[in-house]
C-alpha positions as CSV (number, residue, x, y, z in Angstrom):
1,X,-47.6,-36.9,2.2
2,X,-45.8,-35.4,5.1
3,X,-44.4,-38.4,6.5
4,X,-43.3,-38.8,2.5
5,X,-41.4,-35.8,2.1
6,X,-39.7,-36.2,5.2
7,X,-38.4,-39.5,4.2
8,X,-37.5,-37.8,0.6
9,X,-35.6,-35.2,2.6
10,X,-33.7,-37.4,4.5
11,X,-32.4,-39.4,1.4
12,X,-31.3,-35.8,-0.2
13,X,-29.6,-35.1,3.0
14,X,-27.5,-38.6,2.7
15,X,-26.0,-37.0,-1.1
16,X,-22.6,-35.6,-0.6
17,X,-22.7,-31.8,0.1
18,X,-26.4,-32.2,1.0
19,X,-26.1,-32.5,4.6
20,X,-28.0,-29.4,5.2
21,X,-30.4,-29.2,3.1
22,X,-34.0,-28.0,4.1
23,X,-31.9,-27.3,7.4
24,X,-32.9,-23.9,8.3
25,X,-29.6,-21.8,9.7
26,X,-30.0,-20.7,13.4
27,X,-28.8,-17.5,14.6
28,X,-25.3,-18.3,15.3
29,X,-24.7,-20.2,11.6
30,X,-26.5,-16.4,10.5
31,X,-24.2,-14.4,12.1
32,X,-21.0,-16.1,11.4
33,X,-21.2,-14.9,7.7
34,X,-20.9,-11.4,8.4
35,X,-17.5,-10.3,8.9
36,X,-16.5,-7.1,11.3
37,X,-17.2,-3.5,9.2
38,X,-19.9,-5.7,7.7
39,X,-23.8,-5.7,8.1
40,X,-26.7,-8.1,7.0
41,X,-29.8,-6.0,6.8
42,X,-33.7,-7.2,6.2
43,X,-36.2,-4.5,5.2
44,X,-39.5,-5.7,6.4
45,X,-42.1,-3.6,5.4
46,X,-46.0,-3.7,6.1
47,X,-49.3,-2.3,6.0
48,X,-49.0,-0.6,9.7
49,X,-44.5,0.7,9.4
50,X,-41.4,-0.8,8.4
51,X,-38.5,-2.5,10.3
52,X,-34.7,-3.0,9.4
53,X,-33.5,-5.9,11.2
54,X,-29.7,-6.0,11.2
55,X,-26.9,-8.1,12.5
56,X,-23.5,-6.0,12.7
57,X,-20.3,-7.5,12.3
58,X,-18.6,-5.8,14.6
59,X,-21.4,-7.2,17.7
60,X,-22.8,-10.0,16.1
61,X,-24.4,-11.5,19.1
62,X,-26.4,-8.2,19.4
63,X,-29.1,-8.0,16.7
64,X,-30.4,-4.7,16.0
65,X,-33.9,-3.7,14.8
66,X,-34.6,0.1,13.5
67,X,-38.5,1.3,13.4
68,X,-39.7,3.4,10.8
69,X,-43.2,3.9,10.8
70,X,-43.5,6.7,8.9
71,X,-43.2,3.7,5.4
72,X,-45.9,1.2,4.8
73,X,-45.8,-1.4,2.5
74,X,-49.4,0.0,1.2
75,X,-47.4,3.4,0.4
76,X,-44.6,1.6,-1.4
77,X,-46.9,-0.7,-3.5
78,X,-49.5,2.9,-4.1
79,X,-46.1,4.9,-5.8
80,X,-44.6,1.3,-7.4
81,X,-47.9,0.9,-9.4
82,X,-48.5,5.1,-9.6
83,X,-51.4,5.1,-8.0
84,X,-53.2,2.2,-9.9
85,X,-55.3,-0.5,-7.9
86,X,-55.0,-3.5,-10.0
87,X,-52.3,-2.7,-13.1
88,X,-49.5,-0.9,-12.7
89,X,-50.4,2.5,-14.1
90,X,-48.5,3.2,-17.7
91,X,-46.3,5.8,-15.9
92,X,-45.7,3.7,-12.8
93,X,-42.0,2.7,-11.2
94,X,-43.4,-1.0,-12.0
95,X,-43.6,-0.2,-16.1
96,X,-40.9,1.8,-16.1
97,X,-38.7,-0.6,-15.1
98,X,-39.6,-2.7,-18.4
99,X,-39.0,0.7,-20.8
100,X,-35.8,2.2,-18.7
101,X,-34.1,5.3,-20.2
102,X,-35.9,8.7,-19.4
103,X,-39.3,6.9,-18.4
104,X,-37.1,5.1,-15.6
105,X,-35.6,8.4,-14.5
106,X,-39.2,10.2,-13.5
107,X,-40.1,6.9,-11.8
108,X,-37.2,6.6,-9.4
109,X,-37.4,10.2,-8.8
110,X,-40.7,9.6,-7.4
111,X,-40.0,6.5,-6.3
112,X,-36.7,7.9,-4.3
113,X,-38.9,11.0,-2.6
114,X,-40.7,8.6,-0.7
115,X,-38.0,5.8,0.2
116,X,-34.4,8.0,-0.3
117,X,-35.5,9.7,3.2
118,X,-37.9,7.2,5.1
119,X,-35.9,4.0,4.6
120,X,-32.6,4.5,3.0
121,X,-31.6,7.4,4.8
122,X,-31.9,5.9,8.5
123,X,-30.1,2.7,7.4
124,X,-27.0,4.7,6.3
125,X,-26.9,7.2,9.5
126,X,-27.4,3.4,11.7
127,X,-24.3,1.9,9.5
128,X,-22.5,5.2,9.8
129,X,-22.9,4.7,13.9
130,X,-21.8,1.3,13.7
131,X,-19.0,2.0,11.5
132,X,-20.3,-0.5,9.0
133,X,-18.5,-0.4,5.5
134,X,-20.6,-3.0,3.6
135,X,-23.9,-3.8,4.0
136,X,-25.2,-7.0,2.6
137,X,-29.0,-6.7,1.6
138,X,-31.7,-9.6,1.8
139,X,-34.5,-7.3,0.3
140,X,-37.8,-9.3,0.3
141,X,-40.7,-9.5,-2.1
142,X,-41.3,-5.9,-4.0
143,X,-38.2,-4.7,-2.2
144,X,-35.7,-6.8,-4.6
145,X,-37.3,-4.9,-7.4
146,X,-36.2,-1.5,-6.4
147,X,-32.9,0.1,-6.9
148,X,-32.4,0.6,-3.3
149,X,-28.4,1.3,-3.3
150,X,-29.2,4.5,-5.8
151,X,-32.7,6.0,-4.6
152,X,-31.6,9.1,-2.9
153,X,-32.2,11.9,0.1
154,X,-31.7,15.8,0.4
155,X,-28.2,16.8,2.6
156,X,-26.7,19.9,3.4
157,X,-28.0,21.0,-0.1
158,X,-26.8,17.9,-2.0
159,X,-28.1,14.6,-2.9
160,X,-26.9,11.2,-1.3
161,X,-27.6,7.5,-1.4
162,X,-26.5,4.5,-0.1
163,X,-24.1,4.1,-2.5
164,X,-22.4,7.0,-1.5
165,X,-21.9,5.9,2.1
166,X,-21.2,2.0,1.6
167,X,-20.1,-0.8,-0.3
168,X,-24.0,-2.6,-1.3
169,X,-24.1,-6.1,-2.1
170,X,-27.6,-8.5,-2.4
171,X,-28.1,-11.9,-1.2
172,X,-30.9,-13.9,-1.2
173,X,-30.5,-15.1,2.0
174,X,-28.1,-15.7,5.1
175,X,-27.5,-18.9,3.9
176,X,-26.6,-17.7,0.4
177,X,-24.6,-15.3,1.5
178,X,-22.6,-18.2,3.8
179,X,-22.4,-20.1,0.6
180,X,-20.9,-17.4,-1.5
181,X,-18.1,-16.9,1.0
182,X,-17.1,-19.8,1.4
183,X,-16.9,-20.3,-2.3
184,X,-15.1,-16.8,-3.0
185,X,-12.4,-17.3,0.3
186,X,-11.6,-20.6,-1.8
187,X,-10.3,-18.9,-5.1
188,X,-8.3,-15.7,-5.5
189,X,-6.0,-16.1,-8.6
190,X,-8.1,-15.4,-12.2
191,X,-7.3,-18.6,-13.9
192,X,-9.6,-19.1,-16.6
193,X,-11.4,-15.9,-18.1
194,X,-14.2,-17.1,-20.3
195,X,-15.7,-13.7,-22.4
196,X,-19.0,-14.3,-24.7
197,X,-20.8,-11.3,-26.3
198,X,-21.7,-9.4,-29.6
199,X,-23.3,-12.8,-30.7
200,X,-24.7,-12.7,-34.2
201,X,-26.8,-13.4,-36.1
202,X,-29.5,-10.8,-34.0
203,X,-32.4,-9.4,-34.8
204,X,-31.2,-6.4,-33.1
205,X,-27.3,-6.1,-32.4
206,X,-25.8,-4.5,-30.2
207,X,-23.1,-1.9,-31.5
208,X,-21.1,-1.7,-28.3
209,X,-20.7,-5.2,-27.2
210,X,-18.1,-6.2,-29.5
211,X,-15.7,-3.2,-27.9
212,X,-16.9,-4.1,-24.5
213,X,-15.5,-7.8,-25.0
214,X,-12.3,-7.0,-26.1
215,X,-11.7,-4.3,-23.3
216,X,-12.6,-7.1,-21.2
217,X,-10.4,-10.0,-23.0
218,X,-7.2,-7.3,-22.9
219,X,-7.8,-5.9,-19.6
220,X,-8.1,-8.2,-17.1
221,X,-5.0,-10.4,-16.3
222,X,-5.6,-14.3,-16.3
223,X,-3.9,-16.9,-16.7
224,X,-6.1,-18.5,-19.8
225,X,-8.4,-16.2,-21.8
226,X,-11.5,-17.4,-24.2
227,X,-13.5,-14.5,-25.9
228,X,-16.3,-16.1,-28.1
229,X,-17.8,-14.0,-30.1
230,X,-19.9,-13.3,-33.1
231,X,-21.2,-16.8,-34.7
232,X,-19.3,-18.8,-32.7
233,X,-21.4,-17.7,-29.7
234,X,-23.7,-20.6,-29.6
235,X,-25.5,-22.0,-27.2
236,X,-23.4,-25.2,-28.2
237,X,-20.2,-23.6,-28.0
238,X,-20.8,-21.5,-24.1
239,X,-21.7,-25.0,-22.6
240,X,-18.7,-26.3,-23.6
241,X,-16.8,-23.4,-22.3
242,X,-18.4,-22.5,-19.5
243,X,-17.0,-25.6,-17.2
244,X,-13.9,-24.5,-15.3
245,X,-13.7,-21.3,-15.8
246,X,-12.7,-18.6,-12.8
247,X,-14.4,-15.5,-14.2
248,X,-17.0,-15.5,-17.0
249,X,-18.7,-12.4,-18.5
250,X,-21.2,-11.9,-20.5
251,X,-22.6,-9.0,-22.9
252,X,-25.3,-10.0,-25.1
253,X,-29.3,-9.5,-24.8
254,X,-31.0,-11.3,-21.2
255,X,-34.5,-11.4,-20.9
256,X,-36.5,-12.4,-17.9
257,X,-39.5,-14.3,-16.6
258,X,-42.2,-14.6,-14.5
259,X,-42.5,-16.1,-11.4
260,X,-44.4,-19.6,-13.1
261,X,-41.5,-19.8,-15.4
262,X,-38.7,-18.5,-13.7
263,X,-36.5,-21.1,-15.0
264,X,-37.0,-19.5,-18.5
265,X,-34.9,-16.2,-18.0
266,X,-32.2,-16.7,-20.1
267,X,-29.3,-14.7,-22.1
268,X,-29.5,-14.5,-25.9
269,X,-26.8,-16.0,-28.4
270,X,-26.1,-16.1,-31.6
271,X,-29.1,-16.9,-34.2
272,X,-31.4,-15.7,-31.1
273,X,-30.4,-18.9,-29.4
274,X,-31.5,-18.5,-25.8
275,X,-29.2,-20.1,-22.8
276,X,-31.6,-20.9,-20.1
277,X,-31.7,-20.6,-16.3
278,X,-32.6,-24.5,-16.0
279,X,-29.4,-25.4,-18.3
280,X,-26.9,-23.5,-15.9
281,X,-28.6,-25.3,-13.2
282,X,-27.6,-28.2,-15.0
283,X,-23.5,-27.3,-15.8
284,X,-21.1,-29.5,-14.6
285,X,-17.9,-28.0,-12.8
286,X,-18.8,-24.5,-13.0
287,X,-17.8,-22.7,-10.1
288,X,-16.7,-19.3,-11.3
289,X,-15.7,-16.6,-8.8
290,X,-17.6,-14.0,-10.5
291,X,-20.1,-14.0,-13.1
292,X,-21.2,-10.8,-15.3
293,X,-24.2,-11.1,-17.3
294,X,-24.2,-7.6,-19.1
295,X,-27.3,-7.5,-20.1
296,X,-30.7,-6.6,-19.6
297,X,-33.0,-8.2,-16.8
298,X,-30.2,-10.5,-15.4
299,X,-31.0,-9.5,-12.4
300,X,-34.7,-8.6,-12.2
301,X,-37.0,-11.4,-10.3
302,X,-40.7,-11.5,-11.4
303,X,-42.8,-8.2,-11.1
304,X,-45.6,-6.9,-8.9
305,X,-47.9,-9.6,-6.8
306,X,-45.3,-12.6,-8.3
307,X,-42.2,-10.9,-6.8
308,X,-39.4,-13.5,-5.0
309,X,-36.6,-12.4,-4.3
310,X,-34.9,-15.8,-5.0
311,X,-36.2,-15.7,-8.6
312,X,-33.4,-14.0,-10.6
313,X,-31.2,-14.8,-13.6
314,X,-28.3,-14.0,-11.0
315,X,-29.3,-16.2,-8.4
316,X,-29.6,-19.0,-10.7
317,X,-26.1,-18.6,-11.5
318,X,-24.9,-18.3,-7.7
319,X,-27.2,-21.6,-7.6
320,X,-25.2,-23.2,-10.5
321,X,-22.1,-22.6,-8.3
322,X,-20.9,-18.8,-8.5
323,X,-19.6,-16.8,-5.6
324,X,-20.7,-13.6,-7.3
325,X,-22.5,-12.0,-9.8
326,X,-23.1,-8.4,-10.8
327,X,-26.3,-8.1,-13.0
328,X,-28.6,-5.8,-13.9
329,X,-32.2,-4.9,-12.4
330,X,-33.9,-3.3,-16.1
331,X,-32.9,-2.8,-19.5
332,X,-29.0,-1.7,-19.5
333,X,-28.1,1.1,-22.2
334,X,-25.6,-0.6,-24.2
335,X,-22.5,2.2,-24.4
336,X,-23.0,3.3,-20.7
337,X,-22.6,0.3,-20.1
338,X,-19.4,-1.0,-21.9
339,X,-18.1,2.3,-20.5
340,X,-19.3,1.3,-16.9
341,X,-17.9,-2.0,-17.7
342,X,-14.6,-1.1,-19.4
343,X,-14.0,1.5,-15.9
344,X,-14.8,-1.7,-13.9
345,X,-12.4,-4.1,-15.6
346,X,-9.9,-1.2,-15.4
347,X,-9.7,-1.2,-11.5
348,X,-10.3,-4.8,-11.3
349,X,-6.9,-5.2,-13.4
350,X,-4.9,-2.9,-10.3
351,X,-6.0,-5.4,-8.1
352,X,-7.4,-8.8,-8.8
353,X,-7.9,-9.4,-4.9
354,X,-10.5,-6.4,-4.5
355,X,-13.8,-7.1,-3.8
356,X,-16.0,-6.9,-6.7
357,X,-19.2,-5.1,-4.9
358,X,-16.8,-2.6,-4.4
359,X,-15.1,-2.1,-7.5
360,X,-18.7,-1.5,-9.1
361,X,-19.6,0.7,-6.7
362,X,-16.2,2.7,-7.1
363,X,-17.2,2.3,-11.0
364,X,-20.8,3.7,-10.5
365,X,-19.9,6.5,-8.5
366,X,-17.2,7.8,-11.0
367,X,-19.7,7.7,-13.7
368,X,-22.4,9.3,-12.1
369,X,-19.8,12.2,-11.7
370,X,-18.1,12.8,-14.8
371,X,-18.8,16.0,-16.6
372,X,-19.4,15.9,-20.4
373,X,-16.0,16.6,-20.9
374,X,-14.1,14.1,-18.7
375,X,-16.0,11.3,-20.6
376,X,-15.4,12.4,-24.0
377,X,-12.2,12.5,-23.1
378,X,-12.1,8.8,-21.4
379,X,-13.6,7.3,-24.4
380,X,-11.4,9.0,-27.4
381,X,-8.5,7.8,-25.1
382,X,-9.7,4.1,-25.6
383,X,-9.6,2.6,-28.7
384,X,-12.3,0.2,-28.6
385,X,-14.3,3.0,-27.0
386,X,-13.6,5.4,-29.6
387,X,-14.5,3.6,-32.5
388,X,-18.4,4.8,-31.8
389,X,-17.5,8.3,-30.3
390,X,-20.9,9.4,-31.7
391,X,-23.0,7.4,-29.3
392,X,-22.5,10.2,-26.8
393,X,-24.6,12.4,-29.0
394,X,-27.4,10.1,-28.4
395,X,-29.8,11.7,-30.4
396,X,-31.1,7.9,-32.1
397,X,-32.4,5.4,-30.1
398,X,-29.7,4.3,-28.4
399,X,-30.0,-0.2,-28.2
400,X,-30.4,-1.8,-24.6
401,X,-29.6,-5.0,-23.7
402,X,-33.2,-6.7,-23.7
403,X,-34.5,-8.7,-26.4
404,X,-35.7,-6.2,-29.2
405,X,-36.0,-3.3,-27.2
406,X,-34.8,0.6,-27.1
407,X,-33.9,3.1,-24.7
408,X,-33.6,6.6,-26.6
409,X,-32.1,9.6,-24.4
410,X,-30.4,12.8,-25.5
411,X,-26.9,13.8,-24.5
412,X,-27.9,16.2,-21.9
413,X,-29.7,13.7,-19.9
414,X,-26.9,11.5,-19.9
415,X,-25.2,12.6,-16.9
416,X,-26.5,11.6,-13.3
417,X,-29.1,9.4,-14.8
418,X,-29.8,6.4,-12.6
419,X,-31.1,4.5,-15.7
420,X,-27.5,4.5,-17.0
421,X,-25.3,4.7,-13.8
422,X,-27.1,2.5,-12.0
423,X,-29.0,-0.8,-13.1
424,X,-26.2,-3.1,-12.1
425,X,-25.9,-4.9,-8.4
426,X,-23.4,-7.7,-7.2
427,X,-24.9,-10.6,-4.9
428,X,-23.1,-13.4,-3.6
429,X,-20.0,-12.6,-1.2
C-alpha cells in the first residue's frame, strides 16, 4: 500500500502544476509568503496552555513563539459547549452559532471574557511591538470556528479587539496563503464582474438581496458586468458564467456540512437549486481574484469534535482557483448585511487596488460605530437601500441567509452587535 501511493504520488507530481504536491513547504518556502508589516500566526492550544507561534515579516528568519498558559484547550472546549460534556449545551457558543441574532450575542460575550483577554489580547500588544499591520491567521481545529478578529478585552475603560488594531485575514495554511498571493499579485484590473443573488423561486426569499445586487452591479467599476438574478439564477446558468470571471459575488442562501460530507456545502439558487462545493471543484477557468458568497455558513467548517479547518465553503472556492474570499462564519442577517456589503463595494470602488481584508475590516469597523442616526441616514440616501427603510425597525423576524432560517432582533440591539457587524472573514491573500 505504501510503496503504492508513493508511486500514485509520483505520477500526480509529473501533471503540469503538480510538481509539489504532497511536498510539505520548509521553513524558508513558509516565510517567503509573508511580506514586511505582515505576520503569520498559529494558535496552538492544549490541555496544559496555549502557544502563538508567529513568523514576522519584518524578521522572517526569527520565528517567534508567545506562552500563555493561563488558556487551555479543555477551558475553550468547557465555554464553546457551555459547560456540557457530550452535546453542546442549548445555550452554548457551539449552538448559537447555528441560531445567530441575539442567542449569538450572549455566546460571544461569554465566549470573548475568556479568550478577548487570555489570547487575543497578547497577540495584538506582540503585533503592536513588531509593528505588524496584518496578521494572517492559520486557526486550527475548534479555533476556525470562533470569531477571533471580533471577541474582545477591557482598555482604559473601552472595549477592543483585534480588529481594531489590525488588518485580519485566514488561511488555511502557509502554503494556501503562498498560493493566494501568487494568484492575487497576477491580476489587479476588475475585468469581468459576475453578480448572482435574489434567486427565485425560494421557499424563503430574501427581501434585501435584490438591492444588495444592484448596489454591487452599479458600484463597482469593471470592465464587463453580469448580474443574474431572480429565475435566471440557475444552477445551469452560474456554471456557465462563472468561467473567466475576475470578481464574482454572491447573495443568496449557503448552507453547510459536516465533516463526512464536506463537499456538500453549497449556495442556494433559484427553485432551491443547490451549487455544490464538489462542482466548483470541478469549474474550468475560474480563477477570480475575489469571491463573495454572502450568505450564510460560507465560511463555517464542520462543528465540535469534526472541526478542520480546511473544510469550508470558502476554501473550496480558493481550491477551485480564487485568490480571496470573504465569507461568513454563521447565519448573516440579510439587511446588515447588504448595508455592510453596499459600505464595502463603496470603498472598494475608490480604489480597486486595495486590499480586500482591509476594505472589510474598514467596513466592519464603521458599522459597529454608527449611531441610529448616521445609519438611517446612510440608507434613506441610497436608493436601493431605501426601498425597505422599515427593516431598521426590526421588530419581525428579520430573514438570514441560511436555508429556511430566522434571526429576529429589535432595533435597539442593532448597534454593536457582533452577530450583525461581524460574521464575515476574508482568506486567501
Amino acid at each position: 500500500m505504501v510503496a503504492q501511493l508513493a508511486r500514485v504520488t509520483e505520477q500526480i507530481r509529473q501533471l503540469p502544476g503538480q510538481e509539489h504536491f504532497l511536498v510539505a513547504p520548509d521553513f524558508a518556502e513558509i516565510a517567503g509568503t509573508v511580506a514586511p508589516g505582515e505576520a503569520l500566526v498559529i494558535p496552538l492550544t492544549s490541555p496544559d496552555g496555549s502557544v502563538l507561534l508567529m513568523i514576522d515579516g519584518n524578521t522572517p528568519v526569527d520565528p517567534a513563539q508567545v506562552d500563555l498558559p493561563s488558556i487551555t484547550s479543555t477551558e475553550i472546549a468547557r465555554v464553546f459547549n457551555g459547560g456540557a460534556q457530550e452535546e453542546p449545551a442549548p445555550d452554548s457558543f457551539a449552538a448559537a452559532l447555528g441560531a445567530g441574532g441575539a442567542a449569538l450575542d450572549d455566546a460571544h460575550e461569554r465566549m470573548s471574557a475568556l479568550l478577548g483577554p487570555n489570547l487575543l489580547r497578547p497577540l495584538a500588544e506582540e503585533l503592536g511591538r513588531r509593528e505588524v499591520k496584518k496578521v494572517h491567521l492559520i486557526a486550527p481545529r475548534l479555533l476556525a470556528l470562533l470569531p477571533l478578529h471580533s471577541f474582545s478585552w477591557d482598555e482604559q475603560g473601552g472595549q477592543r479587539c483585534l480588529l481594531d488594531e489590525v488588518v485580519v485575514s485566514y488561511t488555511p495554511s502557509a502554503l494556501a496563503l503562498g498560493v493566494c498571493k501568487s494568484r492575487a499579485a497576477a491580476r489587479t484590473a476588475v475585468k469581468r464582474l459576475v453578480v448572482i443573488g435574489d434567486p427565485l423561486p425560494q421557499q424563503e426569499r430574501l427581501p434585501n438581496a435584490g438591492a444588495e445586487v444592484r448596489v454591487v452591479a452599479a458600484t463597482l467599476p469593471a470592465s464587463e458586468v453580469e448580474l443574474v438574478t431572480k429565475h435566471e439564477a440557475t444552477k445551469e446558468q452560474i456554471l456557465d458564467k462563472l468561467p473567466g470571471a475576475s470578481h464574482v459575488h454572491f447573495a443568496c442562501h449557503g448552507r453547510g456540512a459536516s465533516s463526512a460530507k464536506a463537499l456538500d456545502a453549497c449556495l442556494i439558487l433559484a427553485g432551491d437549486e443547490e451549487l455544490k462545493a464538489r462542482e466548483l471543484l470541478d469549474l474550468d477557468d475560474f480563477d477570480p481574484w475575489l469571491v463573495i458568497a454572502s450568505a450564510c455558513f460560507t465560511a463555517q467548517i464542520p462543528h465540535y469534535e469534526e472541526s478542520d479547518e480546511v473544510l469550508s465553503l470558502a476554501t473550496v472556492f480558493i481550491g477551485a482557483g480564487a485568490a480571496g474570499v470573504i465569507a461568513s462564519l454563521w447565519p448573516a442577517h440579510d439587511f446588515g448585511t447588504a448595508v455592510l456589503m453596499t459600505r464595502f463595494y463603496e470603498l472598494y470602488a475608490r480604489d480597486v487596488d486595495a486590499d480586500p481584508a482591509a476594505l472589510l475590516r474598514n467596513a466592519q469597523l464603521w458599522l459597529r460605530a454608527q449611531s441610529a442616526s448616521e445609519l438611517s441616514e446612510y440608507v434613506m440616501s441610497r436608493a436601493d437601500l431605501r426601498r425597505h427603510p422599515a427593516r431598521w425597525d426590526l421588530k419581525e423576524p428579520e430573514p438570514a441567509r441560511g436555508s429556511g432560517s430566522s434571526s429576529p432582533a429589535a432595533k435597539s440591539q442593532l448597534l454593536d452587535r457582533p452577530s450583525i457587524w461581524a460574521p464575515f472573514i476574508f482568506s486567501g491573500a
